[in-house]
N, C-alpha and C positions, 0 to 999 in steps of 0.2 A: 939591800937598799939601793943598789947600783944598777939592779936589773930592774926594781919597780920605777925609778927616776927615769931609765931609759923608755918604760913603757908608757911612762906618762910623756915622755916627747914625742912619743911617736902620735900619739892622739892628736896631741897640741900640732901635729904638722898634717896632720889628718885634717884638724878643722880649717886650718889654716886655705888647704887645699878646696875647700869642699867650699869654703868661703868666696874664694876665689871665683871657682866653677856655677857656683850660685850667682855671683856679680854678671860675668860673662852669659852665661844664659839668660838671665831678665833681660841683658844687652841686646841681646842677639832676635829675643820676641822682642824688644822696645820698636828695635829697628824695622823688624815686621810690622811691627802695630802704629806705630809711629810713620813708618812711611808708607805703609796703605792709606793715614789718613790725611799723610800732606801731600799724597798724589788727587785724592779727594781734591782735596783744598785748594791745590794746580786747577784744577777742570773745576773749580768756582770761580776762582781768579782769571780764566781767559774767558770763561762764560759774560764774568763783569766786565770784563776788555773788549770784548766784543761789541757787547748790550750796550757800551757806552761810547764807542766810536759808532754806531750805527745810531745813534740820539743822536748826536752832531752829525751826522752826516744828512738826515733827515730833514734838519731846520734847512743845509744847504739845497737839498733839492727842491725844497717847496719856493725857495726864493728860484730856481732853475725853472719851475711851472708858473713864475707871475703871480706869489703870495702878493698881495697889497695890504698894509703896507708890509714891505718887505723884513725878513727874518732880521735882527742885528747879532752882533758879537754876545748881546748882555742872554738873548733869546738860545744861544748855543749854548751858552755855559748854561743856563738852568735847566735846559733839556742833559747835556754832562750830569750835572752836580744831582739829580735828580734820578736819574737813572743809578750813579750812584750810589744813593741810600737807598735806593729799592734793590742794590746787590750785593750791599753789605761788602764791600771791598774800600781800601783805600785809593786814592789818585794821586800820586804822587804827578802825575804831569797828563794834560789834556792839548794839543798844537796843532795847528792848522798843515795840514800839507798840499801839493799841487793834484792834478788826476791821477798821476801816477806813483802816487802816496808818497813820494819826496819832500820831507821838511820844507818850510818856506819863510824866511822873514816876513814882518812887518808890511815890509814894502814889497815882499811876493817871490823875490827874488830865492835862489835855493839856499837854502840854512845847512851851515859845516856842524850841526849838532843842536840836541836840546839847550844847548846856551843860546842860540842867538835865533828859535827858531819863535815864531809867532804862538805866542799862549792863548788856549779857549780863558776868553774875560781879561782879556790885553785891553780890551775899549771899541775893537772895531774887525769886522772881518777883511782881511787882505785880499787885494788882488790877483788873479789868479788862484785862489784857493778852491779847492777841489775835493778835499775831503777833511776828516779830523781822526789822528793818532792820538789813542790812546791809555796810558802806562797803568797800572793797578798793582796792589799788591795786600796781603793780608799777613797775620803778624797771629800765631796761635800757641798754646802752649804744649806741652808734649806731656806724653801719659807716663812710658816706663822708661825713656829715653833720659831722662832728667836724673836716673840712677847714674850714669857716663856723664853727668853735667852739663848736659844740653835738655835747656830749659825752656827752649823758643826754638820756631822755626819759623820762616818766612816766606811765602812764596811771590813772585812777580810774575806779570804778563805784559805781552803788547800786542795794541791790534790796532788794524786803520782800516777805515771803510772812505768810500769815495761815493760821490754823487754823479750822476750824469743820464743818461737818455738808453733804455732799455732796448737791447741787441736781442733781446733771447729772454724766456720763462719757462720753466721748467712743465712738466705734464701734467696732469689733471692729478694722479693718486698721489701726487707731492703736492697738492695743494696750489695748482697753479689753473683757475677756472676759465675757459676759453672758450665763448660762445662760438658756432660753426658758421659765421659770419663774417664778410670781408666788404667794405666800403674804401670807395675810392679816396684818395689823398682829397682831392678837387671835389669842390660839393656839386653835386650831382643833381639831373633836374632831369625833365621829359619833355620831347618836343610834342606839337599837339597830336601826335599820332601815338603818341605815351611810348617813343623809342627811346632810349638814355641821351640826353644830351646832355655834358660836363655846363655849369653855368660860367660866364666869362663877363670879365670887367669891359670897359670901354674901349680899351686898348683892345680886346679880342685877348687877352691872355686868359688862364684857368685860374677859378677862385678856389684858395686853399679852404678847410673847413678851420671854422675859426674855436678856440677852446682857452679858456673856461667859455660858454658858451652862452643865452638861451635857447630857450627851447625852439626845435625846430625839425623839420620835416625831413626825415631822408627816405624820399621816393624810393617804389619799387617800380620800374616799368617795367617793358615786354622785354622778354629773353632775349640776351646778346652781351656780348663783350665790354665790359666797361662798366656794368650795370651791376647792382648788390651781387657778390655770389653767396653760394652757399657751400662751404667746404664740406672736403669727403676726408675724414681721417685716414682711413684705410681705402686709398686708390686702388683698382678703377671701380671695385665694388658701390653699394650703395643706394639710395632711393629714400623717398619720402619717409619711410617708417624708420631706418637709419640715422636721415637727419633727425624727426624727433624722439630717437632717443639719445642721441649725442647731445642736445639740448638741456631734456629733463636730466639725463644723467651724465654730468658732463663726460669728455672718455679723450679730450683731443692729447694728441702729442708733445712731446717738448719743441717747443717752437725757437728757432732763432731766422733773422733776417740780416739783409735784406735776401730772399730766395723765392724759389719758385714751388708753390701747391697747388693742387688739385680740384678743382670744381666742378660737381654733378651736376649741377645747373644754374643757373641767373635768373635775375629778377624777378618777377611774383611769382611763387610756386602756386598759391590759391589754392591753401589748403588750413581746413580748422583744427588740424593737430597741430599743427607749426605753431597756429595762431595761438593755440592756448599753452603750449610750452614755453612759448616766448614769455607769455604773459603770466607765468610764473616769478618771472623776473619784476615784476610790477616797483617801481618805486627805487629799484637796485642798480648799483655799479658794476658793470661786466667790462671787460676787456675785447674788444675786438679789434680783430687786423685791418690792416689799411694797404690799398693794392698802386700801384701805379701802373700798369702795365698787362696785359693780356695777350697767350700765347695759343693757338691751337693744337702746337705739337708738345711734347715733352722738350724742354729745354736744355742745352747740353751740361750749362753749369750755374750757379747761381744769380748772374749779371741780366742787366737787360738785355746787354746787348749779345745772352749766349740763346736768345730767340729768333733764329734764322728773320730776318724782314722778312720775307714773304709771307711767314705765318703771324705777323704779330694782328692782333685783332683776330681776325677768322669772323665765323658764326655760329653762331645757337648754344647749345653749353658743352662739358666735358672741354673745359677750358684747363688751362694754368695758369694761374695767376700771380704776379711777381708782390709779393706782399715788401712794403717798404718802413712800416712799422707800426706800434699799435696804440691805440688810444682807451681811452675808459670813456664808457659812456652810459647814460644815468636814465632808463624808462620813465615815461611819466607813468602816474599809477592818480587813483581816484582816492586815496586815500586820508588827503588832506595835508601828506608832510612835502610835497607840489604844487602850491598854490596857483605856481607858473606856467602848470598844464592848463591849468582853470581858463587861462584868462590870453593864452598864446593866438589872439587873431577868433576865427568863428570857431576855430576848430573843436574848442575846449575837449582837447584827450581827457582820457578817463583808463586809460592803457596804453602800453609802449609800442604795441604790436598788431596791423592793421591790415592782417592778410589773406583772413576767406573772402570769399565774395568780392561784391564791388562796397566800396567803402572812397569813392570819388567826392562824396562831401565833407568826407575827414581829412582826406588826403592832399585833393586837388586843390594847390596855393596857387594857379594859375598855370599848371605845367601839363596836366590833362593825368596827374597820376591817380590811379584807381584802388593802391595798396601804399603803406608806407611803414616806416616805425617812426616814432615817436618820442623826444627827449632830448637831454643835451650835453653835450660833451664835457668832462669834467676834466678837472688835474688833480690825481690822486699819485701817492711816490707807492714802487712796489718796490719789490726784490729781487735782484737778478743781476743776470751782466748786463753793465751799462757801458756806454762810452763818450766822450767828451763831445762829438758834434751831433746835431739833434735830428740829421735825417732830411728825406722829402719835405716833411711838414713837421714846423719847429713847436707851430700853436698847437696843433693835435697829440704830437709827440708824448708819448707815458715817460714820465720820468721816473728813475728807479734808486736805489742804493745797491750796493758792492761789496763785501767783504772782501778784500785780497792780503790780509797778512794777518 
């Protein structure tokens, strides 16, 4: 009886063991299984954190392009709280911060923390505010981890996006479309000889191009410095056939400014491929650069003034041109959602792009130009590095949003 007693405890510490080793292994898959799915669950919560500081940030930049009437505080939170339930995350805290994503009170000033810093749906957007911080967080249950007594987990995120006046866009196969065209900061016009002449106020100074805008004419005159170019992505290479297909299929670089690119040639090239690639574009928003400055040598560094004087202007094409920032700008099209082509002066466009042949009765608004394009400057918010002052031209200026944290 004393050997069978002992053989039964030895089972009874067998189960005991086995019992054990069975708890710690679910444990041990819980933790795998469990934490593969709240690392998931991290990269949904900073996704929301994201998604929802760039909502707020949004409402601010379209007040930074002259929304009228202008975005309010109530207009931020529902772009927040909205975006929100489209990500299934919680908000514990949505607050305004300065451009350089630094918390901000009420009164603008910098915030020593979420206590005292300016909340999205306080009543009012503060001064100096620049962007909006975001918190989020999601609350889920657990699968085999609840065997250890953990029956919840939680994940949190934070993120701030910032508004402000776009530095730089990323390349064309990242989704960043960049027509191979450059217009002057100063709206541009032709003397009667159809050479470029910048148009100027009373005073003799240069008229910026004005945006949101209507519709209106940006001449193409005779080749030379100053005048529309037509960028080469891949310098010195290049020609006609080139430009249209960097057109049809966009192909340009990652662009940032203010710097110096490359130019095969200026104003009318007069030619019907250009013109019907352009006019692909019919009725659409495109991005293109804005130049201030024209160099005929390669320049040593990004600045104006890394363009030796002697060379700045030059002649004919195979220019550089000092690109100072970019704009969005909207072709007419005949299609009926431009009413304001219809009815723009005698012209009545019926298309954005006005460059085979002579086309002097479409064109010419008193400047003697024979080619132009057509449409008008919009304010649309993109994506990219932005920064707080708005460049050569504040009214043309793309304004953008930012992610930095």
């Amino acid at each position: 009886m004393h050997r069978r007693d002992a053989h039964r405890d030895e089972r009874g510490q067998v189960l005991v063991i086995v019992a054990i080793a069975m708890v710690t292994l679910v444990a041990m898959v819980g933790i795998v299984i469990d934490g593969g799915y709240a690392w998931g669950k991290q990269r949904d919560t900073q996704n929301g954190a994201d998604a929802i500081a760039k909502a707020g940030a949004v409402k601010l930049a379209e007040n930074l392009a002259g929304k009228s009437p202008a975005n309010t505080d109530n207009d931020v939170l529902t772009a927040v709280t909205d975006t929100m339930t489209a990500n299934v995350v919680g908000l514990p805290g949505a607050y305004y911060t300065d451009f350089d994503g630094n918390l901000i009170t009420s009164s603008g000033a910098p915030a020593t923390g979420t206590g005292d810093a300016a909340l999205v749906g306080g009543g009012f957007i503060p001064p100096n505010a620049g962007g909006v911080q975001a918190i989020t967080d999601q609350t889920f249950d657990t699968f085999l981890a609840r065997v250890i007594g953990i029956t919840q987990f939680t994940t949190r995120a934070t993120a701030t996006a910032r508004a402000g006046y776009l530095t730089s866009v990323c390349e064309a196969d990242a989704g960043c479309i960049i027509l191979p065209i450059t217009v002057p900061v100063t709206v541009l016009g032709c003397d009667g000889s159809n050479n470029p002449a910048p148009l100027t106020d009373s005073d003799g100074d240069k008229i910026l191009w004005p945006a949101p805008s209507d519709v209106l004419t940006v001449p193409l005159c005779k080749n030379g410095p100053g005048n529309v170019g037509w960028l080469d992505w891949t310098p010195t290479a290049g020609g006609t056939s080139e430009l249209i297909d960097a057109i049809e299929t966009p192909s340009n670089i990652g662009l940032k400014w203010p710097g110096w690119y490359y130019i095969t040639s200026t104003g009318n090239v007069n030619s019907k491929g250009v013109e019907d690639a352009l006019n692909l574009y019919k009725g659409q928003v495109v991005l293109i650069p804005q130049f201030d400055l024209t160099c005929d040598t390669q320049p040593s560094g990004p600045g104006v003034k890394d363009c030796p004087i002697p060379n700045v202007g030059g002649n004919g094409s195979n220019q550089w041109y000092h690109l100072a920032g970019m704009s969005s700008f909207k072709f007419c099209t005949n299609s009926g959602s431009m009413p304001e082509c219809d009815i723009a002066g005698p012209q009545n466009y019926t298309q954005g792009a006005y460059i085979n042949g002579n086309n002097k009765p479409t064109c010419d608004t008193g400047n003697g130009a024979t080619s132009c394009l057509a449409g008008k400057f919009v304010k649309i918010v993109y994506e990219g590095e932005v920064q707080a002052a708005p460049g050569v031209n504040e009214s043309s200026s793309t304004v953008g949003i930012q992610l930095i944290r």
